[in-house]
C-alpha positions as CSV (number, residue, x, y, z in Angstrom):
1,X,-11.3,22.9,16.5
2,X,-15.0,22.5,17.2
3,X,-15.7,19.0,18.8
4,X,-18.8,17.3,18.0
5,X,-19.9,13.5,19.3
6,X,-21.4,11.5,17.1
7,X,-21.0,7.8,16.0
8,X,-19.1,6.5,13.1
9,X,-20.8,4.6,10.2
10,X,-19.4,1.4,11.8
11,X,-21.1,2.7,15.3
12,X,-18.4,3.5,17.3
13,X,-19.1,6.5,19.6
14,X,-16.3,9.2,18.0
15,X,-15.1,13.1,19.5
16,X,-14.8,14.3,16.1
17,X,-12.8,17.4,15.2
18,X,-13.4,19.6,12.5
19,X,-9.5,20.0,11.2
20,X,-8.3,23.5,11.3
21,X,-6.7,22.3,7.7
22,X,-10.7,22.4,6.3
23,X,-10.9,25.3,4.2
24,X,-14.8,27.2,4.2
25,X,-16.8,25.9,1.8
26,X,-14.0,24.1,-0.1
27,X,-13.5,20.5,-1.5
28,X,-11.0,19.3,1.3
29,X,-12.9,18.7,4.7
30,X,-12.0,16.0,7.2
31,X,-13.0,15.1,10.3
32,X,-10.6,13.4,12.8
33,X,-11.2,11.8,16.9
34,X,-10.5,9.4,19.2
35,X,-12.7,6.5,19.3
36,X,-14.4,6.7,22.9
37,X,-14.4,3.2,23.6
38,X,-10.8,3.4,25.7
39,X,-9.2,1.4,22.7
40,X,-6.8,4.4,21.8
41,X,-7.9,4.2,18.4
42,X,-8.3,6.6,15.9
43,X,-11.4,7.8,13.5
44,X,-11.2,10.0,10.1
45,X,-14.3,10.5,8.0
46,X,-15.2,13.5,5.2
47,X,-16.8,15.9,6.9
48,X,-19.3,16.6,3.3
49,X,-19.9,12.8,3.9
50,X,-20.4,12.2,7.6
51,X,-22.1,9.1,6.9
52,X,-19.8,7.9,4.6
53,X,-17.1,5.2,5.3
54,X,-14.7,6.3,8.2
55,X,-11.1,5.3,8.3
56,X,-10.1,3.4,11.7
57,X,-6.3,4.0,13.3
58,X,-5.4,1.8,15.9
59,X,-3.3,4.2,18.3
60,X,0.2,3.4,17.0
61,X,-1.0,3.3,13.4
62,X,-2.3,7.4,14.1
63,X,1.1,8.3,15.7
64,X,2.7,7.0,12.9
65,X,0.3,8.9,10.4
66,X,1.1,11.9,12.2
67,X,4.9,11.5,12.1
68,X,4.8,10.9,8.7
69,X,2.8,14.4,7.6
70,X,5.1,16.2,10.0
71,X,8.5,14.9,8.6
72,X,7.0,14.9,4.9
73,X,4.1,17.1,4.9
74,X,1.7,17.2,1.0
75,X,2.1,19.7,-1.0
């Protein structure tokens, strides 16, 4: 995944990763990173949209996110 810094449309400094999920050219791009502000929080934005609203995790809110696509991934 290709990391690239930039701020969230709330202003929150963000490492953003392109998700390796993102298909080329496709309808179904996200963008995911920690929130570098040592909060352990969690940003997820449209990557066609970057400055478009972002969805904030706090840390045990993303862990839970993640557990729930692993034991019940979409189809």
């Amino acid at each position: 995944m290709a990391s690239i810094d930039g701020l969230t449309s709330t202003g929150l400094p963000v490492a953003w990763h392109v998700s390796t999920r993102s298909g080329s050219g496709g309808g179904n791009c996200v963008e995911a990173g920690p929130v570098l502000d040592g909060s352990g929080r969690f940003a997820v934005r449209d990557s066609k949209d970057r400055s478009g609203p972002t969805l904030i995790f706090s840390a045990a809110g993303w862990t839970t996110f993640l557990i729930g696509l692993r034991t019940d991934p979409p189809a």
